[in-house]
C-alpha positions in Angstrom: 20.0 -8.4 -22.1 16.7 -7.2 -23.4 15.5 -11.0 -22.0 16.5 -9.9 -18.4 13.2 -9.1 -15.9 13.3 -5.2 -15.0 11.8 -3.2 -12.6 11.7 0.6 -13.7 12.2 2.9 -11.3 12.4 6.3 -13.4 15.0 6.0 -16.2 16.4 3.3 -14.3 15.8 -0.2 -15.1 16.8 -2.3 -12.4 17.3 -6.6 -12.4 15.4 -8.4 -10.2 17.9 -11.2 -10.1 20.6 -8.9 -9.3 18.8 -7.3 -7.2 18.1 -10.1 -4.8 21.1 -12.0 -5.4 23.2 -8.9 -4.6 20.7 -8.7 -1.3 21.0 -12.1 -0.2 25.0 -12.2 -0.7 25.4 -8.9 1.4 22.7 -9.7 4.0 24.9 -13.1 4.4 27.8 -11.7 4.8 26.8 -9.3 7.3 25.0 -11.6 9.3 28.2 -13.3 9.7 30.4 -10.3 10.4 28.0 -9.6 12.8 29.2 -12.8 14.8 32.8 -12.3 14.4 32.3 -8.8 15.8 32.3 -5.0 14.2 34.6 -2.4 15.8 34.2 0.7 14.2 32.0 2.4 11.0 35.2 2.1 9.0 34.9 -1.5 9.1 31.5 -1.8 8.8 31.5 0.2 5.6 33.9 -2.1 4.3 31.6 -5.2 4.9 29.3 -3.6 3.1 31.4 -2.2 0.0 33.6 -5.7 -0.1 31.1 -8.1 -1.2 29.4 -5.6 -3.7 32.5 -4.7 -5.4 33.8 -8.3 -5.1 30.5 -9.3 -6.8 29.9 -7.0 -9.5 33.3 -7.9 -10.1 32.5 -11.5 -10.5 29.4 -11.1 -12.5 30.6 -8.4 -15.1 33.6 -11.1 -15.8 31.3 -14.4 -15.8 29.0 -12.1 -18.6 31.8 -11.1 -20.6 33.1 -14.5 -20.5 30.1 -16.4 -21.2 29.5 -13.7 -24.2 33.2 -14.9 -25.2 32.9 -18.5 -24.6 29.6 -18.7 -27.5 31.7 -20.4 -30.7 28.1 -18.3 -33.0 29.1 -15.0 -31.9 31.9 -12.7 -32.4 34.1 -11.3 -29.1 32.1 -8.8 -27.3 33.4 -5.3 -28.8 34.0 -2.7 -26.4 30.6 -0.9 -26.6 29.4 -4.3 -25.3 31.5 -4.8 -22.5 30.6 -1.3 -21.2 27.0 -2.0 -21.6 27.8 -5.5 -19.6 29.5 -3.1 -16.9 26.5 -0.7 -16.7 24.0 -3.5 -16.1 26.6 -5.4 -13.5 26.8 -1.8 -11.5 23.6 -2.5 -10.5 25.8 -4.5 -7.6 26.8 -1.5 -6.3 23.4 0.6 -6.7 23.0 -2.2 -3.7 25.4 -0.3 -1.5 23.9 3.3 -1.5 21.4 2.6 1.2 23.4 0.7 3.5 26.2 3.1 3.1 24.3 5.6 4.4 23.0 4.3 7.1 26.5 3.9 7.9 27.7 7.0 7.1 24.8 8.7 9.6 25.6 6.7 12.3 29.5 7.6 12.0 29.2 11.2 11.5 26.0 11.4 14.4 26.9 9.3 17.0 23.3 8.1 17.1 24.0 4.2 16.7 27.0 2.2 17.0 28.3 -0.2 14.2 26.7 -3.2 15.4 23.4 -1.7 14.8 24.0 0.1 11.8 24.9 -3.5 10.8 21.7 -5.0 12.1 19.8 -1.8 10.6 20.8 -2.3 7.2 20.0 -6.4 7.4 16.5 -5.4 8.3 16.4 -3.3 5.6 17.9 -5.9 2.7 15.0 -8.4 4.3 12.8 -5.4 3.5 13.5 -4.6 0.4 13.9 -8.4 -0.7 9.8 -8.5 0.1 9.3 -5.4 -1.7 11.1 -6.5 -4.8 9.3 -9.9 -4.6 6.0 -7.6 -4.4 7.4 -6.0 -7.3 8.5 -9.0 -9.5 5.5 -11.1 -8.6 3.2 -8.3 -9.3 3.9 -8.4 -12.9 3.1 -12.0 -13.5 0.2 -12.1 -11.8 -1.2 -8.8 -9.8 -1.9 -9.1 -6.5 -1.6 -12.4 -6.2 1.4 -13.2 -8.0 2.5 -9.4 -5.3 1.3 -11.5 -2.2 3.2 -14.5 -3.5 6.1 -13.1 -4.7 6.2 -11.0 -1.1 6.4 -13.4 1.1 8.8 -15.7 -1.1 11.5 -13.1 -0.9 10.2 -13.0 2.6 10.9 -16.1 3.4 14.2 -16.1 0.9 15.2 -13.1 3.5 14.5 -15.0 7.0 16.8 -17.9 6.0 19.2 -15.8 6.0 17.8 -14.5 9.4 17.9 -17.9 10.6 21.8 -18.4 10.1 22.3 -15.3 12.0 20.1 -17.0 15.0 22.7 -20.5 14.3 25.5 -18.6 14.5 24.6 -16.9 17.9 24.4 -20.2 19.3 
């Protein structure tokens, strides 16, 4: 793993892939709950915790089954499988945010779902830029930062743009 692109944030060392895979698969999927309807926080929080789980799911088994499909290298031992798990949990480091917007809306009675929902699609097309920023700025400054920007920009209104085909 030492050949995956980080970001460090503290003692954290975050993927940029997972990081805006894991962004684009929730913002999709809220975009289209948002057009079958949300009734209540409950549900929306389970939007947002379904496709993280179901994903970190999927990508800690496709590792460790890659790692045991190679034929040149032994089974992953244990120690490697829960290494394979730590960096995969990055899926649900995705959920933190979102969750509590979420969770403030429940507990104040400031929003309703639907815009808690909205809220934290805004926010994922946020931090998609930011992380393109972050990831471009590293291969080439600022303008490999403006670049990278207003890729994961664009990445992020795509995914705008189904919500806008689905509302009509």
């Amino acid at each position: 793993m030492s050949d995956v692109p980080v970001v460090r944030w503290g003692p954290l060392r975050l993927d940029v892939e997972i990081g805006v895979e894991g962004t684009v698969v929730l913002m999709t999927v809220l975009v289209v709950a948002l057009d079958d309807g949300i009734e209540d926080f409950v549900v929306a929080g389970q939007i947002i915790l379904g496709p993280l789980i179901a994903t970190f799911a999927a990508h800690l088994f496709s590792r460790v089954l890659a790692r045991r499909a190679r034929q040149d290298l032994p089974p992953p031992t244990r120690s490697e499988i829960r290494g394979l798990a730590r960096h995969a949990s990055q899926f649900l480091l995705l959920g933190v945010v979102p969750m509590a917007v979420v969770v403030l809306g429940g507990v104040s009675d400031w929003y309703d779902p639907v815009t808690a929902i909205d809220a934290v699609i805004w926010l994922g097309l946020a931090f998609l830029v930011v992380i393109g920023g972050i990831g471009g700025w590293r291969a080439r400054r600022f303008l490999g930062a403006l670049r990278g920007a207003v890729g994961a920009g664009v990445l992020g209104l795509v995914v705008l743009l189904l919500r806008l085909v689905l509302e009509h």
